[in-house]
N, C-alpha and C positions, 0 to 999 in steps of 0.2 A: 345185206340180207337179200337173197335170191329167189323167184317165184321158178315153177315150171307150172307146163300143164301138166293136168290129170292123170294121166298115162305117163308121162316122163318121171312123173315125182314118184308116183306108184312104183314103178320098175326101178329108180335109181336104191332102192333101200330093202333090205333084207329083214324085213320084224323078227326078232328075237322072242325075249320073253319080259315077261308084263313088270314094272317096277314101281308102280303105286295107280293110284285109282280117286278120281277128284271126283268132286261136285256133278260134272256135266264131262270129264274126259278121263281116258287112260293114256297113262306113260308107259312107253317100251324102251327098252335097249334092244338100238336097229346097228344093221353094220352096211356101211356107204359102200354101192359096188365098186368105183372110181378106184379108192382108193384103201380100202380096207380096213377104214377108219369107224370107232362103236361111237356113235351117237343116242341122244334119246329122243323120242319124239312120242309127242303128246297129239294123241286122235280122238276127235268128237267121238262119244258111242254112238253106237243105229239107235237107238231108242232117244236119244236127242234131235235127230236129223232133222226131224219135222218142227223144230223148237225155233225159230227164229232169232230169240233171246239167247238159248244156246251157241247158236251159231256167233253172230256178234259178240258173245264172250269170248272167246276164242279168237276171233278174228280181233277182235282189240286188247288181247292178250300180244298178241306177238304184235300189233304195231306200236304197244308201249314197250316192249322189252326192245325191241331193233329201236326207240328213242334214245333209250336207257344206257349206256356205253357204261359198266361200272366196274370194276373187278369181283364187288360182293353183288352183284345182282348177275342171275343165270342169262347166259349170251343165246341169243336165237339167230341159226345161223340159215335158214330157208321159213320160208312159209307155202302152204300149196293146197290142193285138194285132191282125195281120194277119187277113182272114178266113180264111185257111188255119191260125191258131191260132197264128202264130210272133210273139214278144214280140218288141217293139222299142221303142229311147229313142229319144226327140227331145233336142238338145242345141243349145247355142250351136254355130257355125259360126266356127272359128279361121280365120284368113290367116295362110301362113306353112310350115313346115316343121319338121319334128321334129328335136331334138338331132342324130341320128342322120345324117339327110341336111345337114343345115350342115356337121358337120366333116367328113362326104363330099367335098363342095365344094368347103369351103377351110381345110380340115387344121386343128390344135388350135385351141383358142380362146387367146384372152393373159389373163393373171389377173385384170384386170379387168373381161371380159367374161364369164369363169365365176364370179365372184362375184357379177353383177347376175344373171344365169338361178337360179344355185343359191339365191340366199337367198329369193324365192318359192316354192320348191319344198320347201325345209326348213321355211319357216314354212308350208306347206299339209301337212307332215306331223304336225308338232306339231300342228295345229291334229286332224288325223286320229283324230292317237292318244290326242288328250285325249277324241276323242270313240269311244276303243274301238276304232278302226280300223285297222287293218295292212294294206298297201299289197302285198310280198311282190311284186311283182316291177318292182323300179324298174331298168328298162333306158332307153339312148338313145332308143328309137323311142317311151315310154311322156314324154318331154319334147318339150312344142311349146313354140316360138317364137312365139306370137304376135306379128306384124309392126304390129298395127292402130294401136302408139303410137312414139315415137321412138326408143325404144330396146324392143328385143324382149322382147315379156314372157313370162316362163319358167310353161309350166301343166302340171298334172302331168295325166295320161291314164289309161286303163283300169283302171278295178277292176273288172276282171272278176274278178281272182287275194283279190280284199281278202278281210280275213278277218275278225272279229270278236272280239275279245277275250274278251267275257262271254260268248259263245253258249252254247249245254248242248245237250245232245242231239248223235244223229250232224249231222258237218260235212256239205260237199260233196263232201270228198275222201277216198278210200281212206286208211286210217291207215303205209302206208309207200308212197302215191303222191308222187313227186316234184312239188309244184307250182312253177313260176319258171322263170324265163332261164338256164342253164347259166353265161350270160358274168358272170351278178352275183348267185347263191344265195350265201346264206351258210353256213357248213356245218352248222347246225340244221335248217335246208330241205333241206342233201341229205341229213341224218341222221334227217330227219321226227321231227325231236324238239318239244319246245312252243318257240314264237314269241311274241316281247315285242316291244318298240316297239326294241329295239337291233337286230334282226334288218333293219328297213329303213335303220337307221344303218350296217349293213355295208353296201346296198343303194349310200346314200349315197355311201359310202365310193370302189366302181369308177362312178361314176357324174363324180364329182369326177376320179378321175384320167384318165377318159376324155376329159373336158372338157377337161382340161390337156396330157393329153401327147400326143391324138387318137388313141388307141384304151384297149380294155380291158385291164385290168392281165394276163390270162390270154387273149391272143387268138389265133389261128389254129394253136388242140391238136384234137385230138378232142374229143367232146362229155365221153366218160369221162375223158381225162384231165385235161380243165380242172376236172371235177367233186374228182377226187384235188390238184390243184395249191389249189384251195379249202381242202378239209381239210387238208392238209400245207405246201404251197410257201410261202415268205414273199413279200409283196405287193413285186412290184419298186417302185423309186424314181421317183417321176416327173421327178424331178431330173436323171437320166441322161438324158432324152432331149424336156426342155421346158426353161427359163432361167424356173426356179422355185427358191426358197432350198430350202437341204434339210430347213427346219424344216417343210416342208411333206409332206416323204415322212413325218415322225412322225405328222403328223396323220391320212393316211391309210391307216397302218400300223395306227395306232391303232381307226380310224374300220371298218378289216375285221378285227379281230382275230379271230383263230379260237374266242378265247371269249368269248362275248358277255360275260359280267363286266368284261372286259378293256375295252369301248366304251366310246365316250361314251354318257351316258344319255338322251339325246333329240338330236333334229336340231336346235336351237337350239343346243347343246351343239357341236355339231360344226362346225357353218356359224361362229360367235364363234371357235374353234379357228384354221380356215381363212384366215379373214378377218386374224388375225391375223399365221397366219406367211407368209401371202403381203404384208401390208405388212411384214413380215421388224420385229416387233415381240414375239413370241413368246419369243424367246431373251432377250432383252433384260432383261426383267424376273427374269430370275434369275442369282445368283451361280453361277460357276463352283467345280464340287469339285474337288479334286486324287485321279485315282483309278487304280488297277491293273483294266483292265476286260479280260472273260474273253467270248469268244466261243464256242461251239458250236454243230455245223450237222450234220445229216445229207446223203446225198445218193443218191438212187436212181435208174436211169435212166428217165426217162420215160413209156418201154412197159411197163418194169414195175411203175410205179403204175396205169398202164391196166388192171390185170389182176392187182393185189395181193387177195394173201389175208389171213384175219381174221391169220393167222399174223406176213405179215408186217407188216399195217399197229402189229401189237400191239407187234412189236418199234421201227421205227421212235417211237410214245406213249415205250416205254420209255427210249430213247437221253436224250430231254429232262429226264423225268422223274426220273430217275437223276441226270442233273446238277445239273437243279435241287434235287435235297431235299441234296447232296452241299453245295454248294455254300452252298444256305441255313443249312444245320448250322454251316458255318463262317465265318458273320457275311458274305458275298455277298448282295447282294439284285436281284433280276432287276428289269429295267427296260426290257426288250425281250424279247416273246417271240414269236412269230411264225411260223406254218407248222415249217419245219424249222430253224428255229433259234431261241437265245435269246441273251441280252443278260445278264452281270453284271457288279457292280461291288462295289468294295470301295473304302473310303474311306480317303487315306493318311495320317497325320502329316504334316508340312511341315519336310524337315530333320534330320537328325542321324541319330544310331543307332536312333530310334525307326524312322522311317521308312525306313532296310536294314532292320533286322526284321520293320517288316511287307511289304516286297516279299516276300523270302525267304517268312515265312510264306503268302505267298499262289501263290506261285509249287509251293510244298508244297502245298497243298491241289489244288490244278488238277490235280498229276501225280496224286495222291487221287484227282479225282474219272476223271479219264480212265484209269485201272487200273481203276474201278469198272463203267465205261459199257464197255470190250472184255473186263469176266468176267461181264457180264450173261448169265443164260439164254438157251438158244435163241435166240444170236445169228443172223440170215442175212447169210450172206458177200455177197448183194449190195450190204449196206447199208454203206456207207462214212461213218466219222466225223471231224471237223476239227477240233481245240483251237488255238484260238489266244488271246494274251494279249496285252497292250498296256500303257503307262502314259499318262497326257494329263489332259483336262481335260474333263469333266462338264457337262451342265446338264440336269439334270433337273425335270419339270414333273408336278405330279400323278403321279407314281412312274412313270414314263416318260422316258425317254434323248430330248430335242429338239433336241438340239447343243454341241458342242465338238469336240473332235480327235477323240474314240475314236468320236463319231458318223459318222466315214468307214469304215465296215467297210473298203471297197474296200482303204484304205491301208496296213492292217492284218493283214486275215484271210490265211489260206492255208489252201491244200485239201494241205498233209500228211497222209498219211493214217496216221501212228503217232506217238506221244509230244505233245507240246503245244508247238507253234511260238509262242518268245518272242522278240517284237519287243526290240530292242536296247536300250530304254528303259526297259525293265522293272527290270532292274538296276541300275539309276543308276549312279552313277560308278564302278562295281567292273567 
């Protein structure tokens, strides 16, 4: 990567005409006098100049991308300044169209054409984050398609938002400024808490389903209440509404989970995941359990997470948490947990009186924990809670629920809204 001065860099390049428009800069396609060669290059606006913060993005834009050597991440092949003082990169010049405006066009992608885009894109974050880097806002419009080969090659876009791992000293950004896309924060970015390399694995996570089911998993809320459906709502299923197995809603159930502990631990991690249970190979490789599995869900209405207080978002934390230690007490172990609901299971005998005792006993514990979750403190009567119970058949994978019968909530759950609705199965032949 190459510097000039002011006047050199100015004069070596021909601005074209304008090819998108970020945050804080525009992209042109310029043409190199040298050589004759169309380049893009991205320049601070005049109305940023005086930004200092703008400035610095840009300028740690391209000292991460000249890091970044990758095939799927955009090459920066100069950096320099305007003679009006505004920082600008020169970059490779893509043909082609972002994530974004493809499924505009012609609506979801089929599963094997979101697996040839995404596995570039996760191997360019791996490669990212082994080099310290966090990506922090992987949206549609941030994926091109590269058209220049036979099949479209997937490249990851903007760090302007990147963020550094090791840095010390103050950041670029205010310490409870929200940085990212609303449609794919994960809820450490809306909680401005510290970011790991899992946080763009949730990134991952609505980036995948968007590919799949042609739109994002939280689309057309207001900005605040997508922001509450992040921290709270469970990630819908892309199964409902793409001809995607269901072991694939695991994956990116798993892939947004609201606590990053809960993720995969890198994007190779997640992409292998993928890959898998879209060739519906996932499930396969595990034995089924025989088990009594326990659902619980909160539910609030909408406008009123737009405009929840510390009050009541404290009570909904508690509904879950109540069940779960309830539950974990009594040999239950969660295996879905998710915005406003979780997942448990207990595992049964096969047969005889062992197995009526342990229904019964598990059926006792559940009314347990749902007495426990409606004398909780400081209940709000807005907040509505659902128990429901089930018996079926398990596959769980890295202590995660990826299929069998009780993995159909839909089949299952009900929104009663007192005592704990048991499915007919539960009892066995009594």
């Amino acid at each position: 990567m190459s510097t000039r001065t002011p006047s050199e860099a100015e004069r070596a390049y021909e601005i074209l005409d304008p090819l998108g428009r970020g945050g804080f800069g525009t992209v042109y396609r310029a043409r190199r006098w040298s050589d004759g060669a169309d380049v893009a290059i991205k320049i601070l606006r005049e109305e940023h100049l005086g930004s200092n913060e703008s400035v610095a993005r840009l300028e740690r834009e391209a000292a991460v991308l000249a890091s970044l050597a990758h095939p799927a991440i955009v090459r920066v092949h100069e950096v320099g300044r305007m003679t009006d003082g505004r920082p600008f990169l020169v970059m490779e010049l893509l043909v082609g169209r972002d994530l974004g405006a493809r499924v505009a066009e012609r609506g979801r992608l089929t599963p094997s054409e979101a697996l040839d885009i995404l596995e570039p894109i996760c191997a360019a974050l791996e490669a990212a984050h082994a080099r310290g880097v966090l990506h922090r806002d992987l949206k549609p419009a941030n994926v091109f398609l590269d058209d220049r080969s036979v099949k479209p090659r997937g490249v990851l876009l903007d760090f302007g938002l990147a963020k550094l791992l090791d840095e010390t000293g103050p950041g670029l950004t205010a310490s409870r400024e929200l940085v990212g896309t609303p449609s794919a924060m994960a809820p450490e970015q809306i909680r401005a808490e510290p970011l790991d390399p899992r946080t763009d694995v949730y990134g991952l996570g609505a980036l995948a389903f968007f590919a799949i089911a042609g739109r994002m998993p939280f689309e057309d809320k207001p900005s605040l209440a997508v922001r509450e459906l992040h921290l709270y709502a469970r990630v819908p299923d892309a199964s409902r509404v793409a001809p995607v197995p269901r072991e694939v809603d695991a994956v990116i159930s798993r892939a947004m989970a609201k606590r990053a502990a809960d993720r995969f631990e890198g994007a190779n991690a997640f992409f292998a995941a993928l890959r898998s249970a879209l060739g519906g190979r996932s499930a396969a490789r595990n034995s089924a359990l025989h088990v009594v599995a326990v659902h619980v869900a909160w539910s609030v209405p909408t406008e009123e997470l737009a405009t929840a207080s510390d009050a009541l978002l404290d009570d909904l934390d508690a509904v879950l948490t109540i069940a779960e230690r309830i539950l974990a007490d009594a040999g239950a172990r969660t295996v879905d947990r998710a915005g406003n609901a979780l997942v448990a299971i207990v595992e049964l005998p096969v047969g005889g009186n062992d197995e009526r005792d342990a229904r019964r006993t598990v059926i006792e514990m559940v009314k347990a924990a749902r007495e426990a979750i409606d004398a909780r403190p400081a209940s709000d009567a807005r907040v509505r809670v659902f128990v429901s119970m089930t018996a079926g058949d398990a596959i769980v994978e890295d202590g995660r629920l990826v299929g069998g019968s009780v993995a159909d909530y839909a089949a299952w759950t009900a929104e009663q809204p007192e005592g704990v609705a048991i499915a007919a199965g539960v009892l066995g032949d009594e």
